[in-house]
C-alpha positions as CSV (number, residue, x, y, z in Angstrom):
1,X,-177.9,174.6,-139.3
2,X,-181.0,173.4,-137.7
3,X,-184.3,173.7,-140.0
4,X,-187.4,175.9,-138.5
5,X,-189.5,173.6,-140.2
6,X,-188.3,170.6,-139.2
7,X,-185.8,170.8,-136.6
8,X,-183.7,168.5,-138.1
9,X,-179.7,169.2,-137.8
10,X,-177.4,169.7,-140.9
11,X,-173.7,167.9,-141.1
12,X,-172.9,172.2,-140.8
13,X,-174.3,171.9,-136.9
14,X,-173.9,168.2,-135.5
15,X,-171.4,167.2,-133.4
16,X,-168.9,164.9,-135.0
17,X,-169.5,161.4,-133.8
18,X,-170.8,159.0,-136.0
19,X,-170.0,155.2,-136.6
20,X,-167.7,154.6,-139.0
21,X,-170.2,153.3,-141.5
22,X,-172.4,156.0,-141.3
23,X,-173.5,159.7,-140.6
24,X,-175.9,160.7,-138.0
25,X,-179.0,162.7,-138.2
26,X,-180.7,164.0,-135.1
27,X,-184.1,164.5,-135.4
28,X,-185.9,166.5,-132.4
29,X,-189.8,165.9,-132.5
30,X,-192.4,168.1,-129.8
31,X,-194.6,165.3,-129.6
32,X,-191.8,163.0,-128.3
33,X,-192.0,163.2,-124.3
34,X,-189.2,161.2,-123.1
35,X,-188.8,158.4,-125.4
36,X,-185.5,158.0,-127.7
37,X,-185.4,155.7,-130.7
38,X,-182.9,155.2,-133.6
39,X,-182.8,153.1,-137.0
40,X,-180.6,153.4,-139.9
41,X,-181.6,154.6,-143.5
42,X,-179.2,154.0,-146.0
43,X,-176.1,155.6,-145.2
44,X,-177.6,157.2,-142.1
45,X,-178.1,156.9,-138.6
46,X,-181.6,158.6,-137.6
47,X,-182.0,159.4,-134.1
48,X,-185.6,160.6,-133.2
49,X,-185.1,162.7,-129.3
50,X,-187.8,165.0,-127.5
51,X,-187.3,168.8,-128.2
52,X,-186.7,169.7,-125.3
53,X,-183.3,167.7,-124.6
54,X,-180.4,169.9,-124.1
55,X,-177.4,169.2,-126.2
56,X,-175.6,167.2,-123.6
57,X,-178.5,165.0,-123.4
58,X,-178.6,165.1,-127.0
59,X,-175.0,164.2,-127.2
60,X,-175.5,161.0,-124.8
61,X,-178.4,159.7,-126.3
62,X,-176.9,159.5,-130.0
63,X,-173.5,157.9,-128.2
64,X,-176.2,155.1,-126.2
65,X,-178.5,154.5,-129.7
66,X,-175.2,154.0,-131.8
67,X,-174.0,151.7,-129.5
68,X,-177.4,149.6,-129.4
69,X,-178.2,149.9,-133.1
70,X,-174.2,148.2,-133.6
71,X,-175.3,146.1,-130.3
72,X,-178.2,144.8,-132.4
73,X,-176.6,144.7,-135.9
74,X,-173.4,142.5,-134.5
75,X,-175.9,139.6,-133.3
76,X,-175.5,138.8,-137.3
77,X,-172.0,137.2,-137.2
78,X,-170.0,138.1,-140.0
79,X,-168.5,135.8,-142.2
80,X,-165.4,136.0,-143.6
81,X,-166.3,136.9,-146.5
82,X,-168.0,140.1,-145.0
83,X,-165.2,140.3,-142.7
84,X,-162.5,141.3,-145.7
85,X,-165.4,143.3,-147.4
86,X,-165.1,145.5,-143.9
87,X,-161.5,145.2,-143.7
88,X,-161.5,146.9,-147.4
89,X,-163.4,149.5,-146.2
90,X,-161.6,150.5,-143.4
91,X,-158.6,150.4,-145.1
92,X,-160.0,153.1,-147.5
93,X,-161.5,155.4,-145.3
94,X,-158.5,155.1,-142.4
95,X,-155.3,154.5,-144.0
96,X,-155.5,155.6,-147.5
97,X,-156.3,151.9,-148.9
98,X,-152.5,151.2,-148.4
99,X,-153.3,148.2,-145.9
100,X,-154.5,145.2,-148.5
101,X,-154.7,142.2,-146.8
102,X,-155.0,138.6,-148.8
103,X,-156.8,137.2,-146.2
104,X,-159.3,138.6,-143.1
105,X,-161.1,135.4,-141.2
106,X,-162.3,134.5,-137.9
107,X,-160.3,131.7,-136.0
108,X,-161.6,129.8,-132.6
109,X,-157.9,129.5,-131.5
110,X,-157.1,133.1,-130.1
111,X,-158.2,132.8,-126.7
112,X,-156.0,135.3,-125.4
113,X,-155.4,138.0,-128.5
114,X,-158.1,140.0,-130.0
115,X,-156.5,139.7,-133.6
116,X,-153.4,139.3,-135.1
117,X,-151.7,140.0,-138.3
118,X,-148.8,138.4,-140.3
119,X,-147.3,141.4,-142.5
120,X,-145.1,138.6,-144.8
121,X,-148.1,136.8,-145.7
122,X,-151.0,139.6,-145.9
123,X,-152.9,137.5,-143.5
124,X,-155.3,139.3,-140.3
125,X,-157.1,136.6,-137.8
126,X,-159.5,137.9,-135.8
127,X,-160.2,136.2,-132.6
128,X,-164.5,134.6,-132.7
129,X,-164.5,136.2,-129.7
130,X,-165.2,139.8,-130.8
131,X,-168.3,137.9,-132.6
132,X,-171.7,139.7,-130.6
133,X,-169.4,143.1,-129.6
134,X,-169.9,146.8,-130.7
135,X,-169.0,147.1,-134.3
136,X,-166.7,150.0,-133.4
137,X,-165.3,147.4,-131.4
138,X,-164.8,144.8,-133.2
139,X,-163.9,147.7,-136.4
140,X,-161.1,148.9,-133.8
141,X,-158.8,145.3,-133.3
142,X,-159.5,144.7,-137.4
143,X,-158.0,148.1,-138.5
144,X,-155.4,147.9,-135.8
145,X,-154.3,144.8,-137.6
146,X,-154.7,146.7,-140.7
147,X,-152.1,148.8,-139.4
148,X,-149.9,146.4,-138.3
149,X,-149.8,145.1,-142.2
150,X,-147.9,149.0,-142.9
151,X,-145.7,149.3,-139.3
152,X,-145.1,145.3,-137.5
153,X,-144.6,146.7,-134.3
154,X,-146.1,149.1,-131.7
155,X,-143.8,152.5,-131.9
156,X,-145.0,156.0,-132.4
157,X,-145.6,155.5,-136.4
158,X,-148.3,152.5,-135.2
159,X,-150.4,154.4,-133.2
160,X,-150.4,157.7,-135.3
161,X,-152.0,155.7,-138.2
162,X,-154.9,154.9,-135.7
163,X,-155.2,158.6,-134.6
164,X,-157.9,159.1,-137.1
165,X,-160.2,156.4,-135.6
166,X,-162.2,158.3,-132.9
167,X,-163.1,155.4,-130.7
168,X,-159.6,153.9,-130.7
169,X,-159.7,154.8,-126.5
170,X,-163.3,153.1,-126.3
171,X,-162.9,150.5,-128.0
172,X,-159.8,149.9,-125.8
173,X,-161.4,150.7,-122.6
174,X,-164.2,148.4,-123.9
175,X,-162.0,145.7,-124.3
176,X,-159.8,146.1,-121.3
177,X,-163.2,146.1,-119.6
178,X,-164.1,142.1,-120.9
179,X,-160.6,140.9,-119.8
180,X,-161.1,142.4,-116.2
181,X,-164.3,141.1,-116.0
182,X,-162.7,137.9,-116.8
183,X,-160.4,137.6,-114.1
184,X,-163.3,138.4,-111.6
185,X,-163.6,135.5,-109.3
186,X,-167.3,133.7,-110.1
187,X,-169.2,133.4,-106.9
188,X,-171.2,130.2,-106.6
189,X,-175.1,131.0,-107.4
190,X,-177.3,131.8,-104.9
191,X,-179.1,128.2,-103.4
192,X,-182.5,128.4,-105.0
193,X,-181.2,129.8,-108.0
């Protein structure tokens, strides 16, 4: 329900994207003319939008500000230590906190996996280059390893215990996207460049 007050949405009325660390509020303002900005507050996302967006534009603008405010929090790498923190979490909030891994760390020599996971040892490496990419990106290959610590392989009961990740198709795409990009061929610059 929105607030005649403040025009603030409820969790009762807002459309169910978040990140998967926290809950979005959308706040709409009159004074705000075309401008959209977001910061977190505790365990929230605030998004501040003009009054006069419609909810598609809302919709957009929350999906572009998450994005940036991950964008901007990612430039911090995580260490490992804050790596298996994450991997905790997700492990509670996705699959039931069945997925306990003895070990989460980055590794320089993946170059061309995002991640990978051996089930006999506990043991998920994450490739340093997901360091600087969207948190739900980066949240995506580290709870699909997860996974892979409760079903090794691919099949059907893989990719149901994913199902409850919203952004499993972005983060995909996203990824998909950075290996075609890397196949490109890289013209020469420009002379005078």
């Amino acid at each position: 329900m929105r607030s005649a007050r403040t025009g603030r949405r409820t969790a009762t009325d807002r459309p169910p994207r978040a990140s998967a660390t926290s809950a979005v509020e959308v706040r709409r303002s009159n004074r705000r003319s075309r401008t959209v900005s977001a910061y977190r507050e505790g365990d929230r996302t605030i998004v501040l939008i003009p009054a006069r967006m419609s909810k598609a534009e809302e919709q957009r603008w929350v999906n572009v500000m998450l994005d940036k405010l991950a964008a901007q929090e990612n430039r911090h790498v995580l260490g490992d230590s804050e790596l298996a923190e994450r991997a905790q979490r997700l492990s509670a909030q996705f699959l039931g906190g069945r997925a306990r891994p003895v070990s989460v760390r980055w590794v320089t020599n993946q170059n061309t996996r995002w991640g990978s996971c051996t089930p006999a040892e506990g043991s998920i490496r994450l490739s340093h280059r997901l360091q600087g990419m969207p948190e739900y990106v980066v949240d995506y290959v580290l709870l699909h390893e997860l996974a892979h610590l409760l079903v090794p392989g691919h099949g059907p009961r893989f990719w149901q215990l994913l199902e409850s990740y919203s952004r499993t198709e972005r983060a995909r795409g996203y990824l998909e996207g950075v290996v075609a990009a890397d196949r490109l061929p890289h013209l020469p610059a420009a002379r005078g460049e």
